[in-house]
DRENKE-14974 format. One line per field, with one value per residue: residue number from 1; residue in three letters; chain; y, x, z of N, C-alpha, C, O in turn. Coordinates in steps of 0.001 Angstrom, whole numbers, plus 500000, padded with zeros to 6 digits. Last residue first. Example, Ala and Ser with C-alpha at 12.3 -4.5 7.8 and 13.67 -1.06 7.14 Angstrom:
<atoms>
num: (2/1);
residu: (SER/ALA);
chaine: (A/A);
n.y: (497750/494310);
n.x: (512850/513190);
n.z: (507080/507800);
ca.y: (498940/495500);
ca.x: (513670/512300);
ca.z: (507140/507800);
c.y: (500030/496700);
c.x: (512900/513200);
c.z: (507870/507800);
o.y: (501138/496681);
o.x: (513409/514236);
o.z: (508039/508465);
</atoms>
This chain:
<atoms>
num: (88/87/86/85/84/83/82/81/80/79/78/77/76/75/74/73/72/71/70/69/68/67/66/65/64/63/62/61/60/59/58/57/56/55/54/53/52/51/50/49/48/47/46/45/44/43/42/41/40/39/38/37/36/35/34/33/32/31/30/29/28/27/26/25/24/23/22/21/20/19/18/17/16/15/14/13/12/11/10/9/8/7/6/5/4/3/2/1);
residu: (UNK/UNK/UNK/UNK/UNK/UNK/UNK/UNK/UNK/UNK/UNK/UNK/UNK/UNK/UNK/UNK/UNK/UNK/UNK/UNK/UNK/UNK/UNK/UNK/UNK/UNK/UNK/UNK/UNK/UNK/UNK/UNK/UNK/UNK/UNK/UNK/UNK/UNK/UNK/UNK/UNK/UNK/UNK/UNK/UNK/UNK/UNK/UNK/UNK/UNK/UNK/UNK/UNK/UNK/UNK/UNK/UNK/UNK/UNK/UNK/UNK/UNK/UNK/UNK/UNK/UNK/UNK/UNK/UNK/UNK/UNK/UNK/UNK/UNK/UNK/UNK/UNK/UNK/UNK/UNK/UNK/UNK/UNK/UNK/UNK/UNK/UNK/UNK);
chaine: (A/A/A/A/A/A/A/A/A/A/A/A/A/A/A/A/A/A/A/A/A/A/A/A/A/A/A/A/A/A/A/A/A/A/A/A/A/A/A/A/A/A/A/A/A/A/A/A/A/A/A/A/A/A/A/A/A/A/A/A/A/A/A/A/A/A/A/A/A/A/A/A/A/A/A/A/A/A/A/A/A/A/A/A/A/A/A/A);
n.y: (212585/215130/217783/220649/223883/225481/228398/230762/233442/235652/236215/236457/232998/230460/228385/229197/229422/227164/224632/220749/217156/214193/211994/213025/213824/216365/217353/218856/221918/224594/227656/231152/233412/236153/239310/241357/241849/241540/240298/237624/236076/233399/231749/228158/224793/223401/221665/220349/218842/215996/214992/215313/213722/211193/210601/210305/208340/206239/206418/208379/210419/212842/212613/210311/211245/213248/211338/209985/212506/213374/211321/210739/212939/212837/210539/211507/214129/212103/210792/212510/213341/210772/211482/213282/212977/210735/210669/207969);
n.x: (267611/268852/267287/268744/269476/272288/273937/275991/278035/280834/283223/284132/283223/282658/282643/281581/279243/277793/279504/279395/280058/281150/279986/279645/281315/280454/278955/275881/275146/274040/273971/272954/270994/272459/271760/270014/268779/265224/265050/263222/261547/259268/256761/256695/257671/258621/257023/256381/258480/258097/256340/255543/257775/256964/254260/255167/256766/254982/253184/254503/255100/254155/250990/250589/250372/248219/246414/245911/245402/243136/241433/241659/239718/237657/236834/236928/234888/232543/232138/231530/229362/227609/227885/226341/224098/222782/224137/225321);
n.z: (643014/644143/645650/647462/648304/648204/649110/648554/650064/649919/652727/655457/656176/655784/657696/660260/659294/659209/661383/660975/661191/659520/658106/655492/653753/652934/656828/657820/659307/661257/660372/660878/659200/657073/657728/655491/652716/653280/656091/658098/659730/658884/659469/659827/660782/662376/662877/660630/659273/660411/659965/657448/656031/658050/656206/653484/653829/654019/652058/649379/647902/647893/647159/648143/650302/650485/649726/652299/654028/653598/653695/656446/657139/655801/657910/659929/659001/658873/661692/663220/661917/662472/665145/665721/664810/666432/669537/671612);
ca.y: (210971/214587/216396/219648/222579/224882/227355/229954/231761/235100/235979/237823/234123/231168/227970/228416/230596/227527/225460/222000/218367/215600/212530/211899/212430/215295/217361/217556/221126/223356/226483/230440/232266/234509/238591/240396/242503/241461/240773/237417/237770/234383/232690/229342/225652/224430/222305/220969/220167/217393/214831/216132/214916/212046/210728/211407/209786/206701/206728/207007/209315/212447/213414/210153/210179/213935/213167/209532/211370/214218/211827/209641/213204/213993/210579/210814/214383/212916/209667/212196/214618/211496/209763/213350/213868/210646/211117/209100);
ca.x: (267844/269139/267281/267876/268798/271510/273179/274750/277346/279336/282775/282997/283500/281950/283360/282998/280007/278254/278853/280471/279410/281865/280121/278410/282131/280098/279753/276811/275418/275124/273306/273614/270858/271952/272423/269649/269768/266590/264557/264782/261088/260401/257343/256463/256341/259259/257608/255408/257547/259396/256809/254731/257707/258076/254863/254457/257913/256456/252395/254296/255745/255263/252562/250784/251076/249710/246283/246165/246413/243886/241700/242505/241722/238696/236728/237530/236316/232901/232644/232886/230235/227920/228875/227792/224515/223007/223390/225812);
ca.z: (642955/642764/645494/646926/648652/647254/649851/648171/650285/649974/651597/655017/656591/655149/656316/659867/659679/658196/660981/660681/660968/660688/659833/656149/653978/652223/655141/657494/658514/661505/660520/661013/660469/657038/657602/656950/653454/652131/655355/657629/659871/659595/658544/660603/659498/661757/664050/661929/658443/660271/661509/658618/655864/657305/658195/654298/653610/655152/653090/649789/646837/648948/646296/646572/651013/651055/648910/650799/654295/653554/652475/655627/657568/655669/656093/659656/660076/658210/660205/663213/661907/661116/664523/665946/664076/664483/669403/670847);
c.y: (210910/213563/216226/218676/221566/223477/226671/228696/231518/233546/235269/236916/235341/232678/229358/229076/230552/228680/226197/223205/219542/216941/213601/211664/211900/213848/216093/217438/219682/222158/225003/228975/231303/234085/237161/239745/241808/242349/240919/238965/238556/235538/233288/230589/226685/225198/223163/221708/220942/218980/215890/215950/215833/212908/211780/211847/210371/207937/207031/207418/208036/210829/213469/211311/210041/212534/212875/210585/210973/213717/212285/210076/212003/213651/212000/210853/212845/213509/210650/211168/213817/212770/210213/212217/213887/211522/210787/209411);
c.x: (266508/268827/267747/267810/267827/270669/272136/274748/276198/279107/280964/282921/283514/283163/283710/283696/281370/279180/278817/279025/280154/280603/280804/278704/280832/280289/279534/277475/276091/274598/274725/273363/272039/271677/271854/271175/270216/268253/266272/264109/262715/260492/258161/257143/256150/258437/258266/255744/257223/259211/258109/255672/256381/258136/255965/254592/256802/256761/254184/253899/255536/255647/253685/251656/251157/250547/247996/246783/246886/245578/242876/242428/242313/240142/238116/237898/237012/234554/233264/233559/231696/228934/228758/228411/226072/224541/223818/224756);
c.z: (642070/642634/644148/646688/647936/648417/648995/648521/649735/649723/651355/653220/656195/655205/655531/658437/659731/658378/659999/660857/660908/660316/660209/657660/655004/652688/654693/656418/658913/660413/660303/661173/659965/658570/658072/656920/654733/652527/654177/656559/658939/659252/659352/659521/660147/660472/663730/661896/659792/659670/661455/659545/656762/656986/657864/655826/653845/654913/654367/651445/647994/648125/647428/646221/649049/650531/649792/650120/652793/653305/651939/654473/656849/656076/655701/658397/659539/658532/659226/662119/662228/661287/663187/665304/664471/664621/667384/669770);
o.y: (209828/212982/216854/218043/221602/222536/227219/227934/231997/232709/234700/237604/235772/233153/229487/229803/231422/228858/226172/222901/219515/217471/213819/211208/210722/212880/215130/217400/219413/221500/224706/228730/230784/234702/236945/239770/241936/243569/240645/238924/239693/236100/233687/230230/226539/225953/223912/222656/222035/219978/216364/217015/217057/213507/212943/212898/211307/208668/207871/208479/206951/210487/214632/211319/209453/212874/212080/210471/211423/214240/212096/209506/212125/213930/211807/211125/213032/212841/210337/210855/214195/213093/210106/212258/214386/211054/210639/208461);
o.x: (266092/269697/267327/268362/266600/271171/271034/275650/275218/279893/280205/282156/282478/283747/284708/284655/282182/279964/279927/277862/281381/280456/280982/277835/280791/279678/278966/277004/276660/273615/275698/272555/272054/272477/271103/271701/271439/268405/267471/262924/263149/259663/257824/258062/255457/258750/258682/255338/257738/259921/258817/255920/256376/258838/255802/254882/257048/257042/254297/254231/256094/256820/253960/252614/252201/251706/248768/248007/247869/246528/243489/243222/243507/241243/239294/238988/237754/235383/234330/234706/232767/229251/229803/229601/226928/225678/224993/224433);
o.z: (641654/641985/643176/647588/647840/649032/648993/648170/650307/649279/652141/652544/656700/654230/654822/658177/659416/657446/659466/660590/660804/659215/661407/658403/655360/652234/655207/655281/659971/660753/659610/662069/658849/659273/659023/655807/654688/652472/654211/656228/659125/658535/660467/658785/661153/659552/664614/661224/660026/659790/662343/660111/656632/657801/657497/656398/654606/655863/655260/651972/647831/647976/647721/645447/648766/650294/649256/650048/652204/652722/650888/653724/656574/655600/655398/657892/658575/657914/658694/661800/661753/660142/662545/664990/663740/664573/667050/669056);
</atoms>
């Protein structure tokens, strides 16, 4: 293998465990980084929802931690805020 490629792939390496560390300190640790890529991917995309739209419908987990539910269920012509976050 020719200098310039084992230097271009040391480089590339170098970058992607940078990139790694860098993601894995503000994720609070090298698991929840996995973690948050292995779930981010596949759904990292801009939607096309405009002001007015009615919501995407979404299957939840209630508080009790097993009965799911849709939100359309719950909702019906009344309005819905949907809070997502972290308290811990």
């Amino acid at each position: 293998m020719p200098l310039f490629w084992k230097w271009t792939l040391g480089v590339v390496i170098g970058l992607l465990v940078a990139a790694f560390a860098g993601l894995s300190l503000m994720a609070g640790g090298p698991k929840d980084a996995l973690y948050m890529v292995r779930y981010a991917l596949p759904h990292m995309h801009r939607g096309n929802l405009k002001v007015g739209d009615e919501a995407p419908d979404a299957r939840l987990l209630a508080l009790d931690g097993e009965t799911r539910f849709h939100l359309r269920e719950r909702t019906g012509a009344r309005p819905l805020v949907v809070f997502f976050g972290s308290f811990t």
